[in-house]
C-alpha positions as CSV (number, residue, x, y, z in Angstrom):
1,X,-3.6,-20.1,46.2
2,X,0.0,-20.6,44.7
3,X,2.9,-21.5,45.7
4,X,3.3,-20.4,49.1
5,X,6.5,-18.9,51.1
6,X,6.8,-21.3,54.0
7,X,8.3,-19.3,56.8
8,X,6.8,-21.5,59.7
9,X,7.9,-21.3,62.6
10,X,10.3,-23.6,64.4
11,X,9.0,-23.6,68.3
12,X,5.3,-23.8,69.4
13,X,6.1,-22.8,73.0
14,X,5.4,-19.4,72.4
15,X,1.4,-18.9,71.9
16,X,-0.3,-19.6,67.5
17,X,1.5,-20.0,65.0
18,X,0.7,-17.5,62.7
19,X,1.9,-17.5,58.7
20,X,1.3,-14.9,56.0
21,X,0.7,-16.2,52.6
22,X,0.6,-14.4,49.1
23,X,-1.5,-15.5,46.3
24,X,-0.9,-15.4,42.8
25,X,-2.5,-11.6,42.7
26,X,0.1,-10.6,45.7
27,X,-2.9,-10.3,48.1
28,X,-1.5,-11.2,51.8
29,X,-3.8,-13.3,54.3
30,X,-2.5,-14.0,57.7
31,X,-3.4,-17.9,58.8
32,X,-2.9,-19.8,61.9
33,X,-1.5,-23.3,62.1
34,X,-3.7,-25.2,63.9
35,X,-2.1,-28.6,62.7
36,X,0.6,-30.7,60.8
37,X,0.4,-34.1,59.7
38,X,3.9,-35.9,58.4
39,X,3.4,-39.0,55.8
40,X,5.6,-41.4,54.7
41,X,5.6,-39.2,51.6
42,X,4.7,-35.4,52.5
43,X,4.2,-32.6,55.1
44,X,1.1,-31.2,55.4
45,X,-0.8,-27.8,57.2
46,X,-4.0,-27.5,58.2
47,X,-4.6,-23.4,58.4
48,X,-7.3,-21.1,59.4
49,X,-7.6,-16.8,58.6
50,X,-7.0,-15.2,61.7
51,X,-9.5,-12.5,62.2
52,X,-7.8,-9.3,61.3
53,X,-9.4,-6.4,59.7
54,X,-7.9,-7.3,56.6
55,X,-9.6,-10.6,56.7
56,X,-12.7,-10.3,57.6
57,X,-14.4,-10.1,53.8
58,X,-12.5,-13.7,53.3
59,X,-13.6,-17.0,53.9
60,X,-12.9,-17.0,57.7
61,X,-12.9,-20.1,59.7
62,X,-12.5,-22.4,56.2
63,X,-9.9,-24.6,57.0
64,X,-7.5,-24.3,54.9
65,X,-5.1,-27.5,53.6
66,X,-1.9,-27.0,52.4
67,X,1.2,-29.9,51.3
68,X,4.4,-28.7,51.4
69,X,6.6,-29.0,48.4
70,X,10.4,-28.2,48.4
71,X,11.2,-26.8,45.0
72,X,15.5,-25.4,44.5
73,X,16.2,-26.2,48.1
74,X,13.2,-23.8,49.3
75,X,9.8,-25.4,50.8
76,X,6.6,-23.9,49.7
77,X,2.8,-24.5,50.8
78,X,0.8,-25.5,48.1
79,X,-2.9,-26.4,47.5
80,X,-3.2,-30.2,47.9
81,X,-4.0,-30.9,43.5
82,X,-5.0,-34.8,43.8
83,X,-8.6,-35.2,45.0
84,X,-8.1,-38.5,46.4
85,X,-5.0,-36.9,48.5
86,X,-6.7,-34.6,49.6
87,X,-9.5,-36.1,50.8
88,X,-7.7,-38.1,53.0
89,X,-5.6,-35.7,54.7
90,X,-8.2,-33.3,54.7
91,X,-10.3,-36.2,56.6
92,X,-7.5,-36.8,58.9
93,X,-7.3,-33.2,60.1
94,X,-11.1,-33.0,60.4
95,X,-11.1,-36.5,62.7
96,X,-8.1,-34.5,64.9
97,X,-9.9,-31.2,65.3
98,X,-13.6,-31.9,65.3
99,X,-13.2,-31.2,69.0
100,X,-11.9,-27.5,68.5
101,X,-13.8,-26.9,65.4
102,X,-16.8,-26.6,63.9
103,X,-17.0,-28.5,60.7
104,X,-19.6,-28.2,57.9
105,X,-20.6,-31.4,56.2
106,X,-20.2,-30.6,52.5
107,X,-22.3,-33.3,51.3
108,X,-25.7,-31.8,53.6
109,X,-27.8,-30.0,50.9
């Protein structure tokens, strides 16, 4: 995906926080936050498809990792580009959510 909208939500009192991204071909895919990480250096979301009709021929249940990037004053989600970055954060939200989540090992064959 490319650069995202970020219209996340403020409070988490009120139930999922759920976030509609476009991709570069204007197709829209409702996610739900299911966790933020701040660094010394960047914000990042870890995001899964909710399970709407619309959604249901995707990838559901992938998490989903996205950094936020503020570009003219605006913040955008975009796809984490540095593998060593990602592989970090992405291990990070794993170690958090492996209790909520079930997580394929992508080095099994």
């Amino acid at each position: 995906m490319s650069k995202q909208n970020n219209n996340l939500p403020e409070n988490e009192d009120y139930g999922n926080d759920i976030v509609t991204l476009v991709d570069e071909n204007g197709k829209e895919t409702e996610f739900e936050i299911v966790d933020s990480l701040v660094t010394e250096n960047n914000e990042y979301f870890a995001l899964i498809p909710t399970e709407t009709a619309d959604n249901l021929d995707s990838d559901d249940g992938e998490l989903v990792i996205l950094k936020v990037v503020e570009e003219n004053g605006e913040e955008f989600l975009e796809p984490i580009e540095d593998d060593d970055e990602y592989n970090e954060i992405s291990e990070i939200f794993i170690d958090r959510l492996e209790e909520l989540y079930e997580f394929e090992n992508e080095q099994e064959s």
